[in-house]
C-alpha positions in Angstrom: -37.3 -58.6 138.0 -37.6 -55.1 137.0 -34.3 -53.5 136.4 -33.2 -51.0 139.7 -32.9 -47.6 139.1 -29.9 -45.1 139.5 -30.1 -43.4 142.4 -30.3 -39.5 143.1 -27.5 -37.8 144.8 -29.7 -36.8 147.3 -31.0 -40.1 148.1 -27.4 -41.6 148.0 -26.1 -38.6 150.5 -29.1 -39.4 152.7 -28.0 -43.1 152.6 -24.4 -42.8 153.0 -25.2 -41.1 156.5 -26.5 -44.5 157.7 -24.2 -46.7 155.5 -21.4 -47.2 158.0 -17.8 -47.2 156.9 -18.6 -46.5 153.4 -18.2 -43.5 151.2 -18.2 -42.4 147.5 -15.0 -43.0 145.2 -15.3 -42.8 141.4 -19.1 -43.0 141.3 -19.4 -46.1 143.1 -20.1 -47.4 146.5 -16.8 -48.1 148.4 -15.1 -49.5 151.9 -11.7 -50.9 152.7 -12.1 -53.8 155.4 -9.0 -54.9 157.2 -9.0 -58.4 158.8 -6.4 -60.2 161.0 -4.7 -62.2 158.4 -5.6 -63.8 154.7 -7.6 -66.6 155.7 -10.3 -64.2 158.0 -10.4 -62.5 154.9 -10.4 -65.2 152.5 -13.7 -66.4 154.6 -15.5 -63.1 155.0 -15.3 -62.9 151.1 -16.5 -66.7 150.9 -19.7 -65.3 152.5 -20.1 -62.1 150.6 -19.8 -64.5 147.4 -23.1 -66.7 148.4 -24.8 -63.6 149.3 -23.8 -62.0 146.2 -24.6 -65.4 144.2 -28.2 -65.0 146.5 -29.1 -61.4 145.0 -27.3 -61.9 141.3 -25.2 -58.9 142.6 -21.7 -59.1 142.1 -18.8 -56.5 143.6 -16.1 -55.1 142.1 -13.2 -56.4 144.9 -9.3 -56.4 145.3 -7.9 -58.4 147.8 -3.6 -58.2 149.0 -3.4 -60.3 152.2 -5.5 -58.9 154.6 -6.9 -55.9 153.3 -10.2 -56.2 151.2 -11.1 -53.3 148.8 -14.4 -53.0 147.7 -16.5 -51.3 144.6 -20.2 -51.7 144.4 -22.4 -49.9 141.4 -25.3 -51.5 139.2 -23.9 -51.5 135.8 -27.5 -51.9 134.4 -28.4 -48.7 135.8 -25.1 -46.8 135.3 -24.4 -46.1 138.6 -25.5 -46.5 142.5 -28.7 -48.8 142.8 -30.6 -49.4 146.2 -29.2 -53.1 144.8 -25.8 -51.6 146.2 -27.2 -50.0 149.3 -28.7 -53.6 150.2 -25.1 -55.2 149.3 -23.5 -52.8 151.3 -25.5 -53.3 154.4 -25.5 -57.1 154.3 -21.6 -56.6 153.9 -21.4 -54.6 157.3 -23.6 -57.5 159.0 -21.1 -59.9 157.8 -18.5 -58.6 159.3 -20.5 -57.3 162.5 -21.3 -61.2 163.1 -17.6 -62.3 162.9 
């Protein structure tokens, strides 16, 4: 698998505007989700870990009770990948599905 490329800031700003919830912080992808109690978030992140396992893509993540704190960059590429972008949006549909 070729190794993904950094993206431009142009082509991250364009993304962010259809990336919903997330933003920039420290040069990585990021998003705070909030859940009803540990265990709905204990779960969510039990999904996000088979996807992850799925793409070889793994997030930076912080979890206190019921708030989930997320980083995503490609090391590889020293920064912000489409690899992230895709783990992003698969994230969102995650949680959109319940």
């Amino acid at each position: 698998m070729p190794r993904p490329e950094k993206l431009s800031q142009d082509d991250l700003q364009t993304a962010l505007e259809t990336l919903e919830s997330w933003s920039l912080d420290q040069g990585k992808l990021y998003r705070e989700f909030k859940f009803k109690d540990f265990v709905t978030a204990f779960a969510f992140m039990a999904k996000v870990a088979e996807l992850a396992e799925e793409m070889n893509h793994h997030p930076e993540w912080f979890n206190v009770y019921s708030t989930l704190r997320v980083h995503l960059q490609t090391h590889d590429a020293g920064g912000i990948t489409q690899l992230d972008l895709d783990l992003a949006g698969r994230m969102n549909q995650v949680l959109a599905a319940g």
